[in-house]
N, C-alpha and C positions, 0 to 999 in steps of 0.2 A: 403443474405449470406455474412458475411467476406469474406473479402479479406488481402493479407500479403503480404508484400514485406520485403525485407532485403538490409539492406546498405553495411553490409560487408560480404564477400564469408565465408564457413567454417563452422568453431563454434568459432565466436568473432563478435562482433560487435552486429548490434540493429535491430530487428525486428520489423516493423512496422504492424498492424491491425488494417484496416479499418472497425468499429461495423457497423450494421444495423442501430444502432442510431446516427450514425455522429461522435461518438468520437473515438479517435485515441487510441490504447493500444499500448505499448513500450515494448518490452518484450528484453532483455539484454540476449544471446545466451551463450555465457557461464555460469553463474550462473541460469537463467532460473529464476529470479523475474521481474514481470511487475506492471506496473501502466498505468495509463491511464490519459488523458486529452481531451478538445477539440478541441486543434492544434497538431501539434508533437510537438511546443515546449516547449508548458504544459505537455505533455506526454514524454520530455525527463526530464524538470526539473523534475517531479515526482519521473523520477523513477530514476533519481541520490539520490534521496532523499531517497527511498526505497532501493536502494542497500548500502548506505551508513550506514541504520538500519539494513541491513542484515549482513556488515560485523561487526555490535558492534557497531559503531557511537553512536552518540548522544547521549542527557542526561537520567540519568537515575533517578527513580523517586524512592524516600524514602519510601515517605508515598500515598500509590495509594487515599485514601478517601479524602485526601485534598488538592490533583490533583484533582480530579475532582469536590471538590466542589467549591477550590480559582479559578482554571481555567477554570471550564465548568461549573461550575455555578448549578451544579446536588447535590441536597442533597438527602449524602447516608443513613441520619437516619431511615430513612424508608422503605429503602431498606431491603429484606429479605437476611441474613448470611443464610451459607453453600449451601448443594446441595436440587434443588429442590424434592419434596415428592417422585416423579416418578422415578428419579435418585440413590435413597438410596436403 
């Protein structure tokens, strides 16, 4: 079972969660976004990193298909457009 502790009293500050599996989840008490790592300090960098996307941060991306295929190395020509058959 989890286990949680908190650093700071209230609703501010960082929640810390100890998983089953050894890694720490960070969970930020007034916005309520988390991340997770293997130390707290992986799991705090995280989720500075995830609440800095939650407030708008970071860059924003033009063209999603060549995002992912210059940077992820995924080609999307093969991939199937729109929604799945089930979906429609």
């Amino acid at each position: 079972m989890a286990s949680a502790t908190r650093d700071a009293p209230d609703e501010e500050g960082v929640e810390f969660i100890h998983e089953e599996d050894g890694s720490i989840t960070a969970k930020d008490i007034e916005t309520g976004v988390a991340s997770f790592g293997d130390t707290k300090a992986e799991a705090l960098r995280m989720l500075a990193e995830a609440i800095e996307l939650h407030e708008g941060g970071g860059e924003s991306i033009d063209d999603p298909d060549a995002f992912l295929e210059e940077e992820l190395g995924i080609d999307v020509a093969d991939e199937p457009k729109g929604l799945p058959d089930f979906m429609q």
